[in-house]
C-alpha positions as CSV (number, residue, x, y, z in Angstrom):
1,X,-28.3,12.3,-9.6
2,X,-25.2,10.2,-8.8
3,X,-21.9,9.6,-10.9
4,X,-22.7,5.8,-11.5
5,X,-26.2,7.0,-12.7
6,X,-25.6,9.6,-14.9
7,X,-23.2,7.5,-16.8
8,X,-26.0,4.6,-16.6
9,X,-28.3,7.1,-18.4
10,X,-25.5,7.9,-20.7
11,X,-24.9,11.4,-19.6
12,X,-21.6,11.4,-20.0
13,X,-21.0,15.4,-22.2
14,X,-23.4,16.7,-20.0
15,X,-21.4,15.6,-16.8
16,X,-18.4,16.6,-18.3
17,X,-20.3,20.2,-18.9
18,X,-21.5,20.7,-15.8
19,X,-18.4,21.0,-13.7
20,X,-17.5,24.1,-14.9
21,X,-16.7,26.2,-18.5
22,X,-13.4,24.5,-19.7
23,X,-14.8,21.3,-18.8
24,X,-15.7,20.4,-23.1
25,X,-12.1,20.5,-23.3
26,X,-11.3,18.7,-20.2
27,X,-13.5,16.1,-21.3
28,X,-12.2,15.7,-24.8
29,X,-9.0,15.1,-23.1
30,X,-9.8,12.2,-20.9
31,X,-11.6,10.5,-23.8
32,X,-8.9,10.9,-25.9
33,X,-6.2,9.5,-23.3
34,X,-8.6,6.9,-22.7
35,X,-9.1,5.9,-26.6
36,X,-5.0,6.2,-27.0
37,X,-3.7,4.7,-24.0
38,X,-1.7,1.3,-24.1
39,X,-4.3,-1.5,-22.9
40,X,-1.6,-3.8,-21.8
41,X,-0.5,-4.0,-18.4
42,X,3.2,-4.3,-17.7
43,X,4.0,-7.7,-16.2
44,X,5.5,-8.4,-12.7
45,X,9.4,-8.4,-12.7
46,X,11.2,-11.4,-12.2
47,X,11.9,-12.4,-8.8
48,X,15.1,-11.2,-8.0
49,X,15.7,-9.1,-10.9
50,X,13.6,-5.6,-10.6
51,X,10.5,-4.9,-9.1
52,X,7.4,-2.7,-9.7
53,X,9.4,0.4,-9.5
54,X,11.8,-0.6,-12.7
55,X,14.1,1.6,-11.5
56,X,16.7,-0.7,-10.4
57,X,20.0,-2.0,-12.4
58,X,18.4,-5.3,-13.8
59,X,20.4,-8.0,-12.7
60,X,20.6,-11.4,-12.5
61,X,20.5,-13.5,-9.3
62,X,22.1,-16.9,-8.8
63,X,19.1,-19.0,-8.6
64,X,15.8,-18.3,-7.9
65,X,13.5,-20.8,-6.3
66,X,10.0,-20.8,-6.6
67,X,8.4,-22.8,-3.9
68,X,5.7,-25.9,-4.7
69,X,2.2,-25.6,-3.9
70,X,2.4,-28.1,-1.7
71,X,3.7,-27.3,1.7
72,X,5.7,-30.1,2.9
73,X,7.6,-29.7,-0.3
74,X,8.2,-26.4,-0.2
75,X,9.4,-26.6,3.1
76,X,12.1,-29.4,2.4
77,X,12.6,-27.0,-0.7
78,X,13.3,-24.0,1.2
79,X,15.4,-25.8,3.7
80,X,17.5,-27.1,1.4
81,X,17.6,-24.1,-0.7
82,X,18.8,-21.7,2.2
83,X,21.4,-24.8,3.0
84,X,22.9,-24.3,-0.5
85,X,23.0,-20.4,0.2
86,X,24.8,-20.5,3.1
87,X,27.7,-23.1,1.5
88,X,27.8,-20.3,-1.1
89,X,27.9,-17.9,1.1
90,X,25.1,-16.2,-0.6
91,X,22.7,-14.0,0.5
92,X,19.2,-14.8,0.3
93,X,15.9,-12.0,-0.5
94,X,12.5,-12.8,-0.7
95,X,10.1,-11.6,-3.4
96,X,6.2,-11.6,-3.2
97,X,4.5,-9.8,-5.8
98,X,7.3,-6.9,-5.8
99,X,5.3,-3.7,-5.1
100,X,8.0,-2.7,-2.6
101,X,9.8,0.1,-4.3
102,X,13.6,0.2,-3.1
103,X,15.2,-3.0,-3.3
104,X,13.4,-4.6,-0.1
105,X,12.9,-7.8,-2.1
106,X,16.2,-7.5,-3.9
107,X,20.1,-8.3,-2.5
108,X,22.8,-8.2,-4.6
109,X,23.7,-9.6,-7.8
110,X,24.2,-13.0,-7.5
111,X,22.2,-13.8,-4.3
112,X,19.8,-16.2,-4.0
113,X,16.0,-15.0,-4.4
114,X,13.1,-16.9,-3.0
115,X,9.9,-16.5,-4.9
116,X,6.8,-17.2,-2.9
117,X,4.0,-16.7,-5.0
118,X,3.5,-20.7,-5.9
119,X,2.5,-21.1,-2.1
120,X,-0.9,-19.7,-1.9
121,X,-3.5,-21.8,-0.4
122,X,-6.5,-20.1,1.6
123,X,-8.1,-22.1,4.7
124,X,-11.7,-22.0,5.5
125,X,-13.1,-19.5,7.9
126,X,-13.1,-20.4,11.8
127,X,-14.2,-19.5,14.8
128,X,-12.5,-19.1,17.6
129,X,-14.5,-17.9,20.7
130,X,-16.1,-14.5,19.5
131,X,-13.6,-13.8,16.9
132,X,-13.1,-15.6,13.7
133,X,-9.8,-16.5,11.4
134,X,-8.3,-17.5,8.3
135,X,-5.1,-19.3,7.6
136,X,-3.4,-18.4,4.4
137,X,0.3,-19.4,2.7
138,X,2.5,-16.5,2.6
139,X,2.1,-16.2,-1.7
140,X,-1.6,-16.0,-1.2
141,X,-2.2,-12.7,-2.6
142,X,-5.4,-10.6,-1.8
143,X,-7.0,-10.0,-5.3
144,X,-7.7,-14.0,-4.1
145,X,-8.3,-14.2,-0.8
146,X,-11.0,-11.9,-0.6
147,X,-13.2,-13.5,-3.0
148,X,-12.8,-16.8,-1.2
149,X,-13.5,-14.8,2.0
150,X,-16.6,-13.2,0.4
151,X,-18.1,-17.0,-0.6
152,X,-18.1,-17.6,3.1
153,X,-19.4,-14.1,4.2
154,X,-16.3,-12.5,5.3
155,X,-13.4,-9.9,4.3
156,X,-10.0,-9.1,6.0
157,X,-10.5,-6.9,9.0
158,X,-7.3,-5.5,7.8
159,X,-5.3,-5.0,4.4
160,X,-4.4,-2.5,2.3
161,X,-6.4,-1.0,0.1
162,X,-5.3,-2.9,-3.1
163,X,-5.5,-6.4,-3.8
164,X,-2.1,-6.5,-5.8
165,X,-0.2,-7.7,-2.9
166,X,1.0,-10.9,-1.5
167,X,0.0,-11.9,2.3
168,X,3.9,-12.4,3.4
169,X,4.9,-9.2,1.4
170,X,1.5,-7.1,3.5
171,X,3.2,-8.6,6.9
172,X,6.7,-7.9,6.1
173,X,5.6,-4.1,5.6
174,X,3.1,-4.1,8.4
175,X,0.8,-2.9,5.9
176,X,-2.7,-0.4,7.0
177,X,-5.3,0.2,5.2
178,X,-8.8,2.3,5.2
179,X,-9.9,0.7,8.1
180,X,-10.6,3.6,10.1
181,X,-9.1,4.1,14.1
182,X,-7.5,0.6,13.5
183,X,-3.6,-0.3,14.5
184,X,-1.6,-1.8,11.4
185,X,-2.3,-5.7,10.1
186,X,-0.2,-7.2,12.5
187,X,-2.6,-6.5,15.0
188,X,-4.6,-8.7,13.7
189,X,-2.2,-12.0,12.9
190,X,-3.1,-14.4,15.6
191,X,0.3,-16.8,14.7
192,X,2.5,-17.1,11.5
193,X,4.9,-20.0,10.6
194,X,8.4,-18.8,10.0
195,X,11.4,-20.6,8.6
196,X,14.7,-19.0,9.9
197,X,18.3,-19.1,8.7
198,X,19.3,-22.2,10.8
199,X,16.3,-24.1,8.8
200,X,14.0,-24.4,11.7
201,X,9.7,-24.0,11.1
202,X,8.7,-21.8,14.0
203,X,5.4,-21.3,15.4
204,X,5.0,-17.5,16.2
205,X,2.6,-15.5,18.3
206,X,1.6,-13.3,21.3
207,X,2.5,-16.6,23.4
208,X,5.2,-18.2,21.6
209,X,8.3,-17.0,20.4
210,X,6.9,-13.3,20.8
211,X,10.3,-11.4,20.1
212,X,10.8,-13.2,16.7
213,X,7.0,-12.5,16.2
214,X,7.2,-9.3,16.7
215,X,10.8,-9.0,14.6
216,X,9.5,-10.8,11.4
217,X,6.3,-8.2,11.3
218,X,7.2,-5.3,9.7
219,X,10.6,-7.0,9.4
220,X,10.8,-7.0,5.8
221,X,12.3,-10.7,5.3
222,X,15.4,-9.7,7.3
223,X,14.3,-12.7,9.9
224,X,13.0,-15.5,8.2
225,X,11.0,-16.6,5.6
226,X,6.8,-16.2,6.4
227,X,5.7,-19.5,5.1
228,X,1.8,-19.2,6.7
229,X,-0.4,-16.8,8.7
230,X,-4.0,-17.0,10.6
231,X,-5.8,-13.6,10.0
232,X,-8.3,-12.0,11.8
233,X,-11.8,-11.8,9.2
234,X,-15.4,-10.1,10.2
235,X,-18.4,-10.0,8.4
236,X,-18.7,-9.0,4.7
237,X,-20.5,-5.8,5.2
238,X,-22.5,-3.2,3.5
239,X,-20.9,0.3,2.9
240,X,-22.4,3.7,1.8
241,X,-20.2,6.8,1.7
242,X,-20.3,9.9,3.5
243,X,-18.3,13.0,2.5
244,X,-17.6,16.7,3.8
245,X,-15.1,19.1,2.1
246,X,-12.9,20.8,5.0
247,X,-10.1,23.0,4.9
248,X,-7.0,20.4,5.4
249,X,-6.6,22.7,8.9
250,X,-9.8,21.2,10.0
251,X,-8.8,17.9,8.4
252,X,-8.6,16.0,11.6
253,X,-11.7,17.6,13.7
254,X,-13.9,16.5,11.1
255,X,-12.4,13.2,10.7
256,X,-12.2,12.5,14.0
257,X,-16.1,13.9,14.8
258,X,-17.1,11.9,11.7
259,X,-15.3,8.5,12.8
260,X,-16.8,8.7,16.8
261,X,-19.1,5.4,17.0
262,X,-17.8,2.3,17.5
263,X,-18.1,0.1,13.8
264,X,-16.1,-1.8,11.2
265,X,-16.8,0.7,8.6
266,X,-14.3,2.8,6.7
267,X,-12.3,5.9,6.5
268,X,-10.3,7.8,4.4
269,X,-9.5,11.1,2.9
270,X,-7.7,13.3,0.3
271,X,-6.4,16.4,0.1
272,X,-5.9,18.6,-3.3
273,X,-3.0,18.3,-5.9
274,X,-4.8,20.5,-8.0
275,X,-2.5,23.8,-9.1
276,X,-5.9,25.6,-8.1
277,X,-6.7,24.2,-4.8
278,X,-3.1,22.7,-3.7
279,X,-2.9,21.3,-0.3
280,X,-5.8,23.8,0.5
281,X,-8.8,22.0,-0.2
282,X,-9.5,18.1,1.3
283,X,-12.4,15.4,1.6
284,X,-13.4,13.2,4.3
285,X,-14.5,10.0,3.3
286,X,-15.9,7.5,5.8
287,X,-17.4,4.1,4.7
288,X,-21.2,3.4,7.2
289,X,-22.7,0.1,7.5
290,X,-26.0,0.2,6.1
291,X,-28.4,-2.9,5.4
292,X,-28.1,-4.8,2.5
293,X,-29.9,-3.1,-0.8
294,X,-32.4,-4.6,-2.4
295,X,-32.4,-6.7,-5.2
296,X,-33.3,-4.0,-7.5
297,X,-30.7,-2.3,-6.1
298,X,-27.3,-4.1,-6.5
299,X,-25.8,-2.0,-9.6
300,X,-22.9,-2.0,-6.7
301,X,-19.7,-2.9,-8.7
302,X,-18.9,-0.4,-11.5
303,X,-19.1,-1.3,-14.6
304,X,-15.7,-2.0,-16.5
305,X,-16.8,1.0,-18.8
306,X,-17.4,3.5,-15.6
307,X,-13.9,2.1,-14.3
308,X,-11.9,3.2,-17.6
309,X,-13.7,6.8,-17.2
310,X,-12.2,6.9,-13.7
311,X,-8.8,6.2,-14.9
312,X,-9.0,8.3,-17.6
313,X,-9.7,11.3,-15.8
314,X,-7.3,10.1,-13.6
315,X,-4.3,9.2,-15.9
316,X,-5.3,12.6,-17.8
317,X,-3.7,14.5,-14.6
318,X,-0.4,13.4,-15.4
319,X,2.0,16.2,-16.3
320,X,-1.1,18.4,-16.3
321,X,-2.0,21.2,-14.2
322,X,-5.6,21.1,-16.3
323,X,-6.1,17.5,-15.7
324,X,-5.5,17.9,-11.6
325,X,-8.0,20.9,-11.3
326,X,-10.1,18.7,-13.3
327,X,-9.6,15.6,-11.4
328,X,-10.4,17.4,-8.4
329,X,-13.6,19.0,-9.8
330,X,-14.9,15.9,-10.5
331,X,-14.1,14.1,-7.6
332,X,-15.2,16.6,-5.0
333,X,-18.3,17.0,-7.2
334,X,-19.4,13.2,-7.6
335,X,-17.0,11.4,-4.8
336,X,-15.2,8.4,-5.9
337,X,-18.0,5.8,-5.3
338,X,-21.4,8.3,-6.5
339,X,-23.2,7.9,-3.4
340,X,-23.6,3.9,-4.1
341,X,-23.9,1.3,-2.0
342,X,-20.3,-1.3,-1.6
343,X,-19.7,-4.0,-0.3
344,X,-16.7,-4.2,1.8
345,X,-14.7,-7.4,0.0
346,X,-16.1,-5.0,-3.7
347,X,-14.2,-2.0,-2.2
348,X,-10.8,-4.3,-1.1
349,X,-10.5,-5.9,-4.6
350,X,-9.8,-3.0,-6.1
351,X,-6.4,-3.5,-8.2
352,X,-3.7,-0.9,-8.1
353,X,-3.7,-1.1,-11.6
354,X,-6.6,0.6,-12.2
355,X,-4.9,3.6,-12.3
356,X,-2.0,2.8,-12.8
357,X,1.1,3.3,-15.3
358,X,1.2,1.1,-18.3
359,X,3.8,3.3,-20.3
360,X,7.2,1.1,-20.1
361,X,9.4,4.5,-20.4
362,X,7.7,5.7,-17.3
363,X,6.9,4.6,-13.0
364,X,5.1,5.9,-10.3
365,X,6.5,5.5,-7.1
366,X,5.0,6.2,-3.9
367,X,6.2,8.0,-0.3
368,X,4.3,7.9,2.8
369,X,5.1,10.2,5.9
370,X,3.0,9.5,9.3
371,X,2.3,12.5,11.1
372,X,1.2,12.8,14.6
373,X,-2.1,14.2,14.6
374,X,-1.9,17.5,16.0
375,X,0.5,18.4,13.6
376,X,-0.6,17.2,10.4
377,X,-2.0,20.8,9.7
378,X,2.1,21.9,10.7
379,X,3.6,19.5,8.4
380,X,1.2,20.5,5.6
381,X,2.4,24.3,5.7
382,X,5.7,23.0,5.6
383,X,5.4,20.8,2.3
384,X,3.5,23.9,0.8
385,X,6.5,25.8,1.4
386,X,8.9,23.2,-0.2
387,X,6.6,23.6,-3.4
388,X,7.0,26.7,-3.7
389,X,10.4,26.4,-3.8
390,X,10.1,24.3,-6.5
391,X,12.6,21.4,-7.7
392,X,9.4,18.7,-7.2
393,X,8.1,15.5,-9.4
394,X,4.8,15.2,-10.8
395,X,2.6,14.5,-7.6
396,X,-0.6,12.8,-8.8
397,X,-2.2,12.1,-5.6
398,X,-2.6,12.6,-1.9
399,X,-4.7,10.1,0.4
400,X,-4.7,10.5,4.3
401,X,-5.3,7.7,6.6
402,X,-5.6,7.3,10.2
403,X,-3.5,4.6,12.2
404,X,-3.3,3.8,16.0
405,X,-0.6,3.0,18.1
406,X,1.0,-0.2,17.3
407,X,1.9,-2.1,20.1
408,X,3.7,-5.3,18.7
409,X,6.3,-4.6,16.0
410,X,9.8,-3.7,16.9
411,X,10.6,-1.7,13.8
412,X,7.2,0.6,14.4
413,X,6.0,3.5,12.3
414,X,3.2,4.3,14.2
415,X,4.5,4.8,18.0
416,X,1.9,7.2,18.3
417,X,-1.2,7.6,16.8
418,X,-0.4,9.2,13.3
419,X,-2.2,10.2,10.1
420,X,-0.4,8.7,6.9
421,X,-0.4,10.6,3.9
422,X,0.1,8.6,0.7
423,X,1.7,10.1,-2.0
424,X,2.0,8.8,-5.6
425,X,4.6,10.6,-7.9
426,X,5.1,10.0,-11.8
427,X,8.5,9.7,-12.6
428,X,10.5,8.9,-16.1
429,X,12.4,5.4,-16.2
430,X,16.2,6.0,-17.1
431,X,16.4,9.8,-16.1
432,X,19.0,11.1,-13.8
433,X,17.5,14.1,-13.9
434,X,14.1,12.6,-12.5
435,X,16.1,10.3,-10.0
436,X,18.1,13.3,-8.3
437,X,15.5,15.4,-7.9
438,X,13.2,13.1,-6.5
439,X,16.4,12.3,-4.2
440,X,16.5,16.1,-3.4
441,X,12.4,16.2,-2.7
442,X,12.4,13.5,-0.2
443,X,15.2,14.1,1.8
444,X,13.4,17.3,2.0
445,X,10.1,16.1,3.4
446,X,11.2,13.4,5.8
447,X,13.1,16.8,7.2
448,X,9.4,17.7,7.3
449,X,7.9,15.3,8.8
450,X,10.6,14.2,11.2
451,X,10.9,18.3,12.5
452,X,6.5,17.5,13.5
453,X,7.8,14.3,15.4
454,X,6.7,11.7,12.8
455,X,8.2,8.7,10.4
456,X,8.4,7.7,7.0
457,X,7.2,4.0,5.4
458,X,10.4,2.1,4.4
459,X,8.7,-0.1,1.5
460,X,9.2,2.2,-0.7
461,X,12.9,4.2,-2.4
462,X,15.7,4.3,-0.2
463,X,16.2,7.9,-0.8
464,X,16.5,9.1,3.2
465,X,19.9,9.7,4.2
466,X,21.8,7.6,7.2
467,X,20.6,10.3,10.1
468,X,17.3,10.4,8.6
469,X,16.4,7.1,9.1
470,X,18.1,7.2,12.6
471,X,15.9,9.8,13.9
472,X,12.7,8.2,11.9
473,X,13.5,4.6,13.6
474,X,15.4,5.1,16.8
475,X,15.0,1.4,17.6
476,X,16.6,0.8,14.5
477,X,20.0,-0.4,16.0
478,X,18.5,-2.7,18.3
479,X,16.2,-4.1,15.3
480,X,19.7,-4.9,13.6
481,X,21.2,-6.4,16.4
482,X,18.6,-8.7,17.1
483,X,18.5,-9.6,13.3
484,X,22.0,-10.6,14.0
485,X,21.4,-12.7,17.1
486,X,18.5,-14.6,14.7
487,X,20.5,-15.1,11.7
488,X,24.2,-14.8,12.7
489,X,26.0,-14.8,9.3
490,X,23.3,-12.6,7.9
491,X,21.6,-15.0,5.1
492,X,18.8,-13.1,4.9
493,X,19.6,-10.1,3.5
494,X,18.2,-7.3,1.0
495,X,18.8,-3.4,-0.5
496,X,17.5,-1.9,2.6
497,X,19.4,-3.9,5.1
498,X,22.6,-3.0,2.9
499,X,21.9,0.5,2.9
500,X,20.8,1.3,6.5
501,X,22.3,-1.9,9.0
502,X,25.9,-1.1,8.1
């Protein structure tokens, strides 16, 4: 019997009993986090002042503009702001929905901050050849676009795997996702419109201006300002999981021999944070078209009750070595979707929220290191040596995704094919304590990972030293140069341009 059924059937104590003897307890605890925990989510920062990390000085920028819903305003708007900057001689940073971690879509006090959310209109579907598109304003943000996609039978080929984030803010990043043996999104942006320092709307693409469109993906604002981009969609297809428990050493055989055919499923994977099982235990997860279920059938979207049991075993792992081993029990016991059938816009609409912090005093804050794939077993015996060592935040969560080459950006993570592992820490709001040893830790494992001949993800704390990001992005200096070619007095400008171009 399946997760999602058991709980149907209200079997909750006895699912909570059967995963092993201390379970009673266990489940007493998530119940009890779940009845206590704040409700309320904690807003978006202001654009410009913080974002989703909180652990930024709060400050105040000099204006803030956020652009009209209608795009030949907020183009005259966004000229005439960036005019007014540049008589300041302010800097200018652009903020989507602010999940980047380290200042990407901050400058410094006083700049001026561009706030795209307002432009969000989403196309219809087209068809160009055998492929088909969408166009969507760089606000758009996915927890909206897919819906609209699914109405017309399609979902993103590529995204991440939340829907918290902003179209512009996904391409700035050169976000990837769970889409299995794929390159990163920009591999699938057929053009994007692009306002640049001088004022000037550019149309971007493979054919046209093909050095500023492949600057201003993964370029993190530092180019111009993503106004609009036409995506590539597929069908809205039919999912049902597949898992097998490996030894992380064997992590990429088995992915690999369970990813073979040629589909636009799924694919992802975890490996243990439990005290019990750490970094010795993992799950391969890939995503199989099947059919459409019946009618009687569709119980395919958890219910909002099923969803807060999730978190709560989830959330109950913070700060607990309990809650991880019992995290892990239940996951590698039921699997994260209990053998039902998804749909693949269902599965992309998931919010990061749903399991995240809501405790003001508190953040979690992610890392990702991209590891070539014959030494991903390498780089794992390293971190388990830095742990026992010691000196380490609370790591809730590892998830391990597959990314291919990516041929197009200039500032590229994946030069080689590389498995990402995503890591979400808690950490306490205010604490120097927290902040230096989280400093400490990641200059650590980007030593790590860059000693297996892999990178680090820059959206997130800007924590690696000078010659760390040198080695991790050895095109870096070119990237910079070229930024200063595009935008000679250096208008646009953020925290990780300060910190790493100078």
């Amino acid at each position: 019997m399946n997760l999602s059924l058991s709980l149907r059937l209200g079997l909750m104590p006895a699912l909570l009993l059967s995963v092993s003897s201390c379970s009673l307890y266990d489940g007493a605890c998530v119940l009890g986090r779940m009845a206590l925990e704040r409700r309320t989510l904690l807003p978006i920062p202001e654009a410009g002042c913080t974002d989703v990390s909180r652990l930024h000085e709060l400050h105040q920028p000099a204006r803030v503009l956020k652009l009209s819903s209608n795009p030949d305003s907020a183009e005259q708007e966004l000229r005439e702001f960036l005019r007014e900057a540049q008589v300041k001689k302010a800097h200018v940073s652009i903020a989507g929905a602010r999940h980047s971690m380290g200042g990407q879509t901050l400058g410094q006090s006083g700049c001026y901050t561009v706030d795209m959310l307002g432009l969000d209109d989403i196309g219809p579907v087209f068809a160009e050849g055998s492929r088909r598109w969408v166009t969507v304003e760089a606000g758009a943000r996915w927890k909206d676009i897919v819906p609209e996609l699914r109405k017309q039978g399609y979902a993103p080929k590529i995204m991440q795997s939340n829907s918290d984030f902003s179209v512009g803010g996904s391409l700035s990043v050169n976000c990837h996702g769970w889409q299995h043996n794929s390159e990163p999104i920009a591999s699938t942006v057929k053009s994007i419109r692009v306002m640049t320092a001088d004022g000037r709307l550019l149309l971007c693409s493979r054919e046209k201006e093909k050095e500023l469109f492949s600057l201003v993906l993964g370029g993190y604002g530092l180019f111009g300002v993503i106004l609009e981009a036409t995506l590539e969609v597929i069908p809205d297809s039919y999912y049902q999981a597949e898992s097998q428990r490996v030894p992380p050493a064997q992590y990429v055989k088995t992915f690999e021999s369970m990813t073979q055919a040629e589909w636009d499923g799924m694919a992802y994977g975890r490996i243990s944070v439990a005290p019990s099982s750490f970094l010795e235990d993992s799950v391969v997860s890939v995503l199989r078209p099947v059919p459409p279920p019946l009618k009687s059938e569709r119980s395919l979207v958890p219910a909002s009750w099923l969803l807060s049991v999730k978190r709560g075993v989830f959330r109950n792992a913070v700060g607990s070595d309990r809650g991880k081993d019992f995290r892990w029990a239940m996951e590698t016991r039921y699997g994260e979707t209990g053998g039902g059938i998804l749909r693949r816009s269902d599965i992309l609409s998931e919010p990061a929220s749903l399991y995240g912090n809501r405790d003001p005093k508190a953040t979690e804050i992610l890392h990702e290191y991209f590891v070539p794939k014959e030494r991903l077993a390498d780089f794992l015996e390293t971190m388990k040596g830095i742990h026992r060592e010691g000196d380490c935040p609370d790591l809730l969560n590892i998830t391990v995704r597959n990314v291919k080459t990516d041929r197009i950006t200039h500032l590229r993570y994946a030069r080689q094919e590389v498995f990402g592992l995503v890591m979400l820490f808690h950490q306490h709001c205010g604490s120097t304590e927290d902040e230096q040893q989280m400093i400490r830790y990641t200059q650590r494992m980007i030593d790590a990972v860059l000693a297996c001949g892999g990178t680090f993800y820059l959206p997130y704390r800007l924590h690696a030293r000078l010659d760390q990001f040198d080695q991790a992005y050895p095109n870096a200096r070119t990237f910079f140069a070229l930024k200063r070619q595009y935008d000679p007095h250096e208008l646009f400008q953020n925290q990780l341009y300060q910190r790493y171009a100078r």
